[in-house]
Each structure stands twice: as C-alpha cells, then as structure tokens.
Kinemage of the C-alpha trace (Angstrom):
@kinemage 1
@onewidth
@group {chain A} dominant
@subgroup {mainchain}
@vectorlist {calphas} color= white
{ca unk a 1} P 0.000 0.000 0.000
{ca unk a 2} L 0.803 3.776 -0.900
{ca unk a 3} L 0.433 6.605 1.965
{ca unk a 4} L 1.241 10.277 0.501
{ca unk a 5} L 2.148 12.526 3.788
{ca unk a 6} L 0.704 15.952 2.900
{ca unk a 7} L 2.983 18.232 3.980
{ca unk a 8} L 4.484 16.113 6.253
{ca unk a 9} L 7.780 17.636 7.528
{ca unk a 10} L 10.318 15.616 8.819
{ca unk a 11} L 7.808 12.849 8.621
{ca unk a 12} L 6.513 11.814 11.839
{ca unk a 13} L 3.084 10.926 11.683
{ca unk a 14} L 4.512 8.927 8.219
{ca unk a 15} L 7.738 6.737 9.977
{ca unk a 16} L 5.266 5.932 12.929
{ca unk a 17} L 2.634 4.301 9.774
{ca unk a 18} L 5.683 2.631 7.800
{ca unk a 19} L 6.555 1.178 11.343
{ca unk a 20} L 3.004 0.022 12.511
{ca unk a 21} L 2.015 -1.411 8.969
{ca unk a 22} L 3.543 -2.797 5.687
{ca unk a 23} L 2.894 0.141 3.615
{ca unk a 24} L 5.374 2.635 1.470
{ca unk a 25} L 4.776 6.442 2.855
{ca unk a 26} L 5.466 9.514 0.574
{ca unk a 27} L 6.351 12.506 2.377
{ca unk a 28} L 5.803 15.769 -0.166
{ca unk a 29} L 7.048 18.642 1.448
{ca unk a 30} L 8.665 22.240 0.604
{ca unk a 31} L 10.943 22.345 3.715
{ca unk a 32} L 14.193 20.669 2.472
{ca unk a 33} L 15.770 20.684 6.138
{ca unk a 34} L 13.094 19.172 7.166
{ca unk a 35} L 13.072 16.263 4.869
{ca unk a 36} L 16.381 15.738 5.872
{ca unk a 37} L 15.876 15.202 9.040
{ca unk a 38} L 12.971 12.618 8.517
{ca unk a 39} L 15.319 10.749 6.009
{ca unk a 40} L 17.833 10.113 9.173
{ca unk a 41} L 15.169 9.438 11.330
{ca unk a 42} L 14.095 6.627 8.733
{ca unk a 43} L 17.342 5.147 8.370
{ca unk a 44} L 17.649 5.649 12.368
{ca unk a 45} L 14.384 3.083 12.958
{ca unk a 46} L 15.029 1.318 10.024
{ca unk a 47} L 12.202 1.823 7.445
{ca unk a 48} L 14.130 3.906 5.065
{ca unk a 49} L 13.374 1.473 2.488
{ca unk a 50} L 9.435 2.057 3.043
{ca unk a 51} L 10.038 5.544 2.649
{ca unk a 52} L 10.079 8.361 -0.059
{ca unk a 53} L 11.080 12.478 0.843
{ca unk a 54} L 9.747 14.349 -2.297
{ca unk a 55} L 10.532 17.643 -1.887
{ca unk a 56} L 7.854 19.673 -3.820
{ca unk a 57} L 5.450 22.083 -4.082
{ca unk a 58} L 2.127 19.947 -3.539
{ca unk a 59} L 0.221 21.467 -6.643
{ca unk a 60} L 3.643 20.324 -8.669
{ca unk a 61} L 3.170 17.013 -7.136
{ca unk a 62} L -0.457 16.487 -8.228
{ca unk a 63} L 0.028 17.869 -11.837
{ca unk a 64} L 3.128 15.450 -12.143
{ca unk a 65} L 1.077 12.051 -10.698
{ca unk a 66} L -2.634 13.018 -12.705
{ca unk a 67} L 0.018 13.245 -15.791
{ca unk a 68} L 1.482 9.724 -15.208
{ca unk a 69} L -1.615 8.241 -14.073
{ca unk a 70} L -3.338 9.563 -17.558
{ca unk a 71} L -0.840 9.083 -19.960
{ca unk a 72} L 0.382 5.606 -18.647
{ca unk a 73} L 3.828 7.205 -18.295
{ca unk a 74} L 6.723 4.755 -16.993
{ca unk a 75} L 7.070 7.555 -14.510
{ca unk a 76} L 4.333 5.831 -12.606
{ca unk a 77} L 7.232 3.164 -11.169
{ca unk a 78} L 8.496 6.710 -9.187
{ca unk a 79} L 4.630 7.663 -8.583
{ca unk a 80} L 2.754 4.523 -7.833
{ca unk a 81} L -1.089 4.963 -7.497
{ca unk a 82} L -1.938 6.217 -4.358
{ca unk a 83} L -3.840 4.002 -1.490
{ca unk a 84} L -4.475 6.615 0.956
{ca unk a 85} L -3.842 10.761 1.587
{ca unk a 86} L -3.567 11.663 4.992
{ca unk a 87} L -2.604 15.557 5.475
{ca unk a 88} L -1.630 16.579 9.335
{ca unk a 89} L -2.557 20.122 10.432
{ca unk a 90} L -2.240 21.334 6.894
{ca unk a 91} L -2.427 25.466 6.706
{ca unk a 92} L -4.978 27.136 4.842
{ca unk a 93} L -5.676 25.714 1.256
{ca unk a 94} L -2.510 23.137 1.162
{ca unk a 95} L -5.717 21.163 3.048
{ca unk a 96} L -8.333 22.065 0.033
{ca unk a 97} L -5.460 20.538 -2.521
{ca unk a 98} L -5.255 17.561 -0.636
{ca unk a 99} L -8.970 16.603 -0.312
{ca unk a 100} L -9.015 17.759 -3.988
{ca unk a 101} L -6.198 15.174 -4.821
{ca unk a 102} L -7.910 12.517 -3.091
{ca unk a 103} L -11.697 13.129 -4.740
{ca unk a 104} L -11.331 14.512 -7.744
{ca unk a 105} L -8.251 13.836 -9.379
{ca unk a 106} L -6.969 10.366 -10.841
{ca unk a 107} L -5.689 9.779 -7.409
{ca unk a 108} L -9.607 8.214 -6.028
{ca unk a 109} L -8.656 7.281 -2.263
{ca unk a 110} L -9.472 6.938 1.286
{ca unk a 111} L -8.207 10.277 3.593
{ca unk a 112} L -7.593 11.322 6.379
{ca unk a 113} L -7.379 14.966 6.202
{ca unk a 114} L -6.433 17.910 9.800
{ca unk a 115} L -6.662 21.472 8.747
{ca unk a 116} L -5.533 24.206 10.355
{ca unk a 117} L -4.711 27.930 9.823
{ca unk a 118} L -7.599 28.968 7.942
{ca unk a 119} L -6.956 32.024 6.864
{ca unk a 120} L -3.771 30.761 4.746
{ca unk a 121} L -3.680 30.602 1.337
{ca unk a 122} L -0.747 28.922 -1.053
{ca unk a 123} L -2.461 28.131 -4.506
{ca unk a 124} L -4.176 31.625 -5.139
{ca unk a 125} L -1.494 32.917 -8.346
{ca unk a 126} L -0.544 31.208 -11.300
{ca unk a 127} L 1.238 29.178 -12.245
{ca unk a 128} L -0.234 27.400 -8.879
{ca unk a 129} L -3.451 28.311 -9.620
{ca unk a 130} L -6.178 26.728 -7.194
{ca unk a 131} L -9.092 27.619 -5.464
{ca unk a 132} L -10.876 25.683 -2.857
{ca unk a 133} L -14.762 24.717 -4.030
{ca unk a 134} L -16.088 25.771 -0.666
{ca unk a 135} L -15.015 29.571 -1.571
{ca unk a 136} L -18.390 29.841 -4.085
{ca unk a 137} L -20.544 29.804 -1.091
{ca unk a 138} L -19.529 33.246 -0.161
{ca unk a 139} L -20.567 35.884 -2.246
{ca unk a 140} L -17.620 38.096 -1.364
{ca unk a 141} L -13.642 37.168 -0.641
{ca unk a 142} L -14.317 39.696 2.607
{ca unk a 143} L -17.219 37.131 3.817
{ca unk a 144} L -15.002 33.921 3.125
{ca unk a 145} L -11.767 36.247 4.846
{ca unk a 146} L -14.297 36.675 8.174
{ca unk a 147} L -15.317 33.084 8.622
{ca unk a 148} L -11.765 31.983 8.147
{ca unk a 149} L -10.785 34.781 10.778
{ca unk a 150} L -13.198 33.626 13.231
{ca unk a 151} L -12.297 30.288 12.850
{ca unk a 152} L -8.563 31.515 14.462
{ca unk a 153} L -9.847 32.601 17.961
{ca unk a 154} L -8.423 31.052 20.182
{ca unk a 155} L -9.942 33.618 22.778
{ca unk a 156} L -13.192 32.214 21.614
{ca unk a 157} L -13.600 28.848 21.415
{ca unk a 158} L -17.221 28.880 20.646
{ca unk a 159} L -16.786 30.918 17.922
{ca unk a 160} L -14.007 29.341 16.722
{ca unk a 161} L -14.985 25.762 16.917
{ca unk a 162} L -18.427 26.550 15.096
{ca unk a 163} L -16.601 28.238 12.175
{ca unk a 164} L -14.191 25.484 11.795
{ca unk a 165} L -17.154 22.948 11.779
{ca unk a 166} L -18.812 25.595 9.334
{ca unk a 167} L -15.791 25.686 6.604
{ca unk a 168} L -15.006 21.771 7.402
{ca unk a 169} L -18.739 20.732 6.678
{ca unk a 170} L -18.644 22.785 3.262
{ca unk a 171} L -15.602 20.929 2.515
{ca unk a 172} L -17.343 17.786 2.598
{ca unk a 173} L -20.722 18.844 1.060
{ca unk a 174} L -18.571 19.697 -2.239
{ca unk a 175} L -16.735 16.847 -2.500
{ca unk a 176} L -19.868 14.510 -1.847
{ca unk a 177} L -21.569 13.457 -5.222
{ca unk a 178} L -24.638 11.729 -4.750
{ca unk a 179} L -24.344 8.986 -7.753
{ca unk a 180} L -21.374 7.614 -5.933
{ca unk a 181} L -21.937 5.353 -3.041
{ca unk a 182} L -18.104 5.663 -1.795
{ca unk a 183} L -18.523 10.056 -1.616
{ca unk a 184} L -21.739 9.558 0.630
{ca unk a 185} L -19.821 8.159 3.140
{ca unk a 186} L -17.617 11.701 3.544
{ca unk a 187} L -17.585 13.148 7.239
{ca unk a 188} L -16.206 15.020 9.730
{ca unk a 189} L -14.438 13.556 13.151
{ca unk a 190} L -12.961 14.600 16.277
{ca unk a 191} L -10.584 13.662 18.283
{ca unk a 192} L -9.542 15.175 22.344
{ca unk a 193} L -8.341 18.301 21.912
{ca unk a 194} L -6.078 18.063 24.990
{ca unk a 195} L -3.598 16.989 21.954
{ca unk a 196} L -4.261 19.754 19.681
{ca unk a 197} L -6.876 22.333 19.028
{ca unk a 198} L -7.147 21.665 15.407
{ca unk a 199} L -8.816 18.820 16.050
{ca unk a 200} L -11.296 18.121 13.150
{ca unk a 201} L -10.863 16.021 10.626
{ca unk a 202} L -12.245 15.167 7.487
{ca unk a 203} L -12.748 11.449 6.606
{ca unk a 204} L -13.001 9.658 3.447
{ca unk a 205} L -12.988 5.743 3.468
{ca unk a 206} L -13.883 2.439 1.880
C-alpha cells in the first residue's frame, strides 16, 4: 500500500505508519531541512526502504502524478497509485489541494485529512493556480476572509470551533456526489483536543 504525507515535515506521523504497517509512505514537502531530518530518522528506525522524501510544491506534485496516471507514463514506477492521503494540520488551502487530490483527481482514495490555519492561502497565483470549491458559497472574498478569521480565535472557542465545523462541513458537502456510493460516506471527526486544538478532521474511506 501507498500513503502520501501531505505536507508532512520531517515525517513523523509517516515513519510511525511505515513502522506500525507494511505500507510505502510519501512525504511531499517544501521544507528541504526538514526532509532531511525525517530521512535520518528513517534510516535511524530502520524503514528507510518504506520511505520516499519528495521535496515539492504539492500542486507540482499532483500535476506530475494526474500526468502519469493519464498518460500511462513509466514515470508511474516513481509515482505509484496512491492508497491513501492523509494531510496533518495542513495550513490554509494546502488542506483544500489535498482533499481535492484525493476526490477529484486520478488519485480516487481513502483520507484522512487535519486542517488548520484557515486564513492561509498557497495556490491563489498562477502558475499554482487553485481555489478551494467551498469559496463559491460566499458571495464576497471579505465574507469567506471573516469566517476563516473567526475560525482563528483562540480567545473564543465557541466561535471558533463553530466556524471550523462551518468551513469543514462545506468541505465535505462539495466533495460529496450523490451517484457515488463511496462520496456519501464523507464526514467530519474529532478527536480530544487536549492533543491539539485543530482537532477536526475530514474522513473519506472504503
């Protein structure tokens, strides 16, 4: 099986699957010291050999597999098709461009999907050109800019937790379609959030 790590740093959430369960984790981030690190940690614990450090700029990434996956390319022996997506506390839109990857794209898989710092935005120029479905809900970029604020209070939890269930639950809603059995089953979970206060997150499985 085939785990691409979102954003995934020096890949700690991804050496703790390839130790737990026979699978090969990608970890696409842009931080090269970071993917450093998590290559040394791999070879530390010994799963280097389940283990890939792509360093990339995630909307490169996607373009790059939907190309191999379409075309048949040989490239696909680099890029195997992709068994699961699983994005930890990923800022702003990087989490849009995952669940987009993961739906919509060639790519088809389970996720598991944490996002945080909503008022962040990576995609919004060319050439990475992207823009989250939720935004068409919103009639104005100030409206969309408010809920994202609100969903940063900290001071407020009550505010903040209902705007993060707010943007989270459009997330879902436009990725569900309702022809296809494996899109109804789309949700949001929690988890404590004694470990983190991003603690929402969206679901796709089998």
């Amino acid at each position: 099986k085939h785990i691409v790590d979102v954003g995934g740093g020096r890949g700690d959430l991804g050496i703790a699957m390839a130790l737990a369960f026979d699978v090969h984790v990608t970890i696409v981030d842009l931080n090269e010291s970071s993917l450093r690190a998590g290559q040394e940690c791999a070879e530390k614990v010994g799963v280097a050999d389940h283990m890939s450090f792509v360093h990339a700029n995630f909307y490169d990434f996607v373009q790059k597999y939907n190309n191999a996956r379409s075309n048949d390319d040989p490239i696909q022996t680099v890029l195997p098709k992709v068994d699961l997506v699983v994005a930890l506390h990923a800022c702003g839109d990087l989490s849009d461009l995952a669940l987009s990857f993961a739906t919509e794209t060639l790519c088809r898989c389970p996720f598991l999907i944490c996002p945080c710092c909503y008022t962040k935005r990576f995609f919004s120029s060319p050439p990475n050109d992207f823009t989250p479905s939720w935004y068409r809900h919103w009639q104005t970029p100030e409206e969309r800019q408010v809920i994202s604020r609100l969903a940063e209070l900290n001071d407020l939890p009550h505010v903040r937790d209902r705007a993060i269930r707010i943007i989270n639950s459009m997330r879902i809603v436009e990725c569900r379609n309702e022809d296809d059995d494996w899109s109804s089953s789309f949700r949001l979970e929690e988890y404590e959030n004694k470990l983190s206060l991003r603690n929402v997150v969206l679901v796709g499985d089998r």
